[in-house]
N, C-alpha and C positions, 0 to 999 in steps of 0.2 A: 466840580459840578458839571461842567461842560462837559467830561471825558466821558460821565457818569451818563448824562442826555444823549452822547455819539453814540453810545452802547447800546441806544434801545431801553434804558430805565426809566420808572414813572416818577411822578414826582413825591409820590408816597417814599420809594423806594429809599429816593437822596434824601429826602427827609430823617428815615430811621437811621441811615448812614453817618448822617451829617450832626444827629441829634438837635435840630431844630423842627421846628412844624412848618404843614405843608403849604401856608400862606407866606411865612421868608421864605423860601427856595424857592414859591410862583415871583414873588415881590423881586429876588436878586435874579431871575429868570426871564421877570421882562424888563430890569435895567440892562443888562449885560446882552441881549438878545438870545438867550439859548431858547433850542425849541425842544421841545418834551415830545414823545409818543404821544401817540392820545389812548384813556384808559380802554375804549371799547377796540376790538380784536377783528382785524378785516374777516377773519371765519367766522363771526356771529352774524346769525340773520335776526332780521327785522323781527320784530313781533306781529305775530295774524290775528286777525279779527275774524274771527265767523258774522255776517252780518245778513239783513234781509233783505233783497233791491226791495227799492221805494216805488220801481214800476210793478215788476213781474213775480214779487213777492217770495222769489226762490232764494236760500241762503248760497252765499260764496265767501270768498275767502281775500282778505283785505291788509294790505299793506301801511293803509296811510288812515287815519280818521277822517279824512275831511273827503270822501269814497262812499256813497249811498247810493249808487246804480250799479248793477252787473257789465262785465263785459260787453253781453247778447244785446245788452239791451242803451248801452251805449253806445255800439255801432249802427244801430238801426237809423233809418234815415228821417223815420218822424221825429226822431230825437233831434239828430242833427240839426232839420231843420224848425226847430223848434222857435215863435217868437218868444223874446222873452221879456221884451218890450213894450 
């Protein structure tokens, strides 16, 4: 299993290999300390959100959910200075 983790396999992977399922191979993965790939691929991007600023009511394009102002209108300085208190 280790050799199987050095190589860049998932733990599906050693699983079919191994013919066990993929809760023993996490279970004897984190006794033994091996460390797994992780499933998601550094060349995947994020998912976009088209969304509406809450100020200036124009659609743009969103990285994160928790994101409901535009760029333009989060750099602006009445925002900035904004109380919120």
């Amino acid at each position: 299993m280790r050799l199987m983790a050095a190589s860049g396999r998932t733990k599906q992977d050693v699983a079919n290999a191994l013919g066990r399922t993929i809760n023993a191979v996490a279970a004897r993965a984190m006794a033994t300390r091996v460390k797994f790939r992780s499933i998601r691929r550094p060349h995947e991007q994020k998912v976009m959100f088209r969304r509406r600023c809450l100020r200036c009511r124009h659609l743009f394009d969103v990285d994160s959910r928790y994101r409901f102002v535009c760029d333009l209108c989060h750099a602006l300085d009445e925002w900035r200075g904004a109380d919120l208190g």
